[in-house]
N, C-alpha and C positions, 0 to 999 in steps of 0.2 A: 710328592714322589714316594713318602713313605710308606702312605695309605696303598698305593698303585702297586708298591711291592708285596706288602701284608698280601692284597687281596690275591697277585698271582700266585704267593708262596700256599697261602687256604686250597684257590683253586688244584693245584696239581697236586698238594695235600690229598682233598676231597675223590680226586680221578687214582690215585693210589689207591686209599684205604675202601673205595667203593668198588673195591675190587676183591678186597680180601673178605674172607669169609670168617676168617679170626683175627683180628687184630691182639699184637701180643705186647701186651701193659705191662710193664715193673713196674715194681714198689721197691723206691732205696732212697736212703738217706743214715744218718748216723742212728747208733743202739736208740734205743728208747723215744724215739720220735714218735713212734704211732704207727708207724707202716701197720705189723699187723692186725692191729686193732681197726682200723680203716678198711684194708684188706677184708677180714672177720665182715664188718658192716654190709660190705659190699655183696659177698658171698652168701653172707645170711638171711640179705632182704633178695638177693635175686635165685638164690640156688636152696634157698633153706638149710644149708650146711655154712661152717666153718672152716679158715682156709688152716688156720696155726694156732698153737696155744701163746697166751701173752705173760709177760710177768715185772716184776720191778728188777728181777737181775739182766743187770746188760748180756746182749748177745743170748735171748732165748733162742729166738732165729738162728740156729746154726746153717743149716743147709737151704735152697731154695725148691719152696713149697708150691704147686700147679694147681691151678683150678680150670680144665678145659670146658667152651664153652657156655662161660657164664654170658647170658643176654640181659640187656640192659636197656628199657624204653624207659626214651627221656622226651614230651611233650611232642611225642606222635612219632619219634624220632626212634630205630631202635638198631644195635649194633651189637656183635658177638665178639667177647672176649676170649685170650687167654690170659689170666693171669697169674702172676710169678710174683711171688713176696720174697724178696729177696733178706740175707743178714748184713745189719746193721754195720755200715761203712767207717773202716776207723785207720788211722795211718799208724798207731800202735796197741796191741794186747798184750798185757801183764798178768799172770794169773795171779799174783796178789791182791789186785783190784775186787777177783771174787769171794776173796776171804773176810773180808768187811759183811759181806752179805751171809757169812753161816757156812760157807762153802767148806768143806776140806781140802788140803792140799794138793792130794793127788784128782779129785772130782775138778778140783779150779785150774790145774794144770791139763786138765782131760777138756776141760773149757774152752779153755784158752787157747787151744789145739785148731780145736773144732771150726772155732770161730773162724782162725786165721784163714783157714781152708774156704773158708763158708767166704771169705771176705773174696780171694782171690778165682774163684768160681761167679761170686755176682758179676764180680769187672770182666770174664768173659763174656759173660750171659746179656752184656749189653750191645753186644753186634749181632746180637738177634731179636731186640725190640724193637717196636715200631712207636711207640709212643713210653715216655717216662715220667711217674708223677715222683718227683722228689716232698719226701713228710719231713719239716724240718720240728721240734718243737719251738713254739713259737714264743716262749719265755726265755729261752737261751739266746746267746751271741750269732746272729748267724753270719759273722766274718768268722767264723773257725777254718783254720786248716782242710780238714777233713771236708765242708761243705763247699770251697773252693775249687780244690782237686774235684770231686766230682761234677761239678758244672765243670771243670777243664775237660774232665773225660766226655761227658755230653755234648759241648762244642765241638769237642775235634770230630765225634760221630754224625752230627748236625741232623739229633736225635732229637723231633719234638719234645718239648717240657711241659709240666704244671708244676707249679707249688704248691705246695700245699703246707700253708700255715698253724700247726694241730696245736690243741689244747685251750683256745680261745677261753674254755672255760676258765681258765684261771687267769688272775688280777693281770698280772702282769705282760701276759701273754697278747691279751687287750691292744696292750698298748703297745707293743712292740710287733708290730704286721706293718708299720711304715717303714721299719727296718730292714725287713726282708724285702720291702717291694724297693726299698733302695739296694742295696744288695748288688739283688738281679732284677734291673729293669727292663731287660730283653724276654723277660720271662713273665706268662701271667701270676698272681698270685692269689688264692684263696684262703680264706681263713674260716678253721673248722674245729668242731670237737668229735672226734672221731668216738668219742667213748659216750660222750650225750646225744649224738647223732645230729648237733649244729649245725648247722648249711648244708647239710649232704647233699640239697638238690641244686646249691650254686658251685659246689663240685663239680654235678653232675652238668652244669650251666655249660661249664667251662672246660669240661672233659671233650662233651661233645663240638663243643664250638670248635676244640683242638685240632681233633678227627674228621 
């Protein structure tokens, strides 16, 4: 019965999105996941351009960044995005947080602004995607708060998902992708290093199988 559902949910899936001429992708999940750096990858191998600058201070993503008509052939397969990298989801911003990092007071207060702005524009910008790949990093907890809530917000939109498991490159990160696939087991999940360009094409596996 399960399989009989999957396969009608693909079908009407597939008669949707073969219809659209852009299908329009975000990227969201908490700061420093990967979103843009993945994003970047995506962009750079299909359009020769970049979509965002990245960095180790949370919340470099302030605002949400567009890349129209990126195209993407995947094993004969090929489909036209828009993509939207969205800032880094968080249920609280402190501008002291960015003073650890060098920041000034009033630059980490100008920060911290931005963000919050940046945060409350993603959560609208999700009733106009048609498919969402959440970047969680894959060394952290992913029972947080903050990663919760946003799978609440995508269930009650009954907004296709991917996960996307980033960082695999490191030790840890390894080992903990049975955690996210327990998580969210309604969800497929991938495991990548958006930064050494690890499984991009079982991304792309599972992007299109989404679609």
């Amino acid at each position: 019965m399960l399989k009989i559902i999957k396969n009608f949910v693909k079908h009407v899936l597939n008669k949707i999105f073969s219809k659209k001429k852009n299908v329009k992708l975000g990227f969201y999940g908490p700061p420093n996941g990967g979103k843009t750096t993945l994003a970047n990858k995506i962009c750079k191998d299909w359009l020769g351009e970049e979509i965002g600058e990245v960095s180790k201070i949370p919340h470099e993503t302030r605002e949400i960044a567009v890349k129209e008509k990126v195209e993407i052939n995947h094993n004969g397969k090929k489909l036209t995005f828009k993509i939207a990298d969205t800032p880094g989801i968080a249920t609280k911003i402190d501008y002291e947080d960015f003073l650890k990092f060098g920041l000034k007071k009033k630059e980490a207060k100008k920060r911290a602004k931005e963000a919050t702005k940046g945060i409350i524009e993603s959560i609208k910008w999700l009733d106009d995607m048609d498919v969402v790949v959440v970047v969680l990093d894959a060394s952290q907890n992913p029972y947080s708060q903050v990663n919760i809530t946003l799978i609440g917000n995508l269930v009650a939109r009954k907004i296709p998902v991917l996960i996307v498991a980033n960082k695999i490159d490191l030790k840890k990160a390894r080992s903990n992708i049975k955690s996210i696939e327990s998580a969210f087991p309604e969800y497929p999940v991938v495991g990548i290093s958006a930064k050494q360009g690890t499984n991009i094409e079982e991304f792309y596996e599972e992007l299109f199988e989404l679609v």
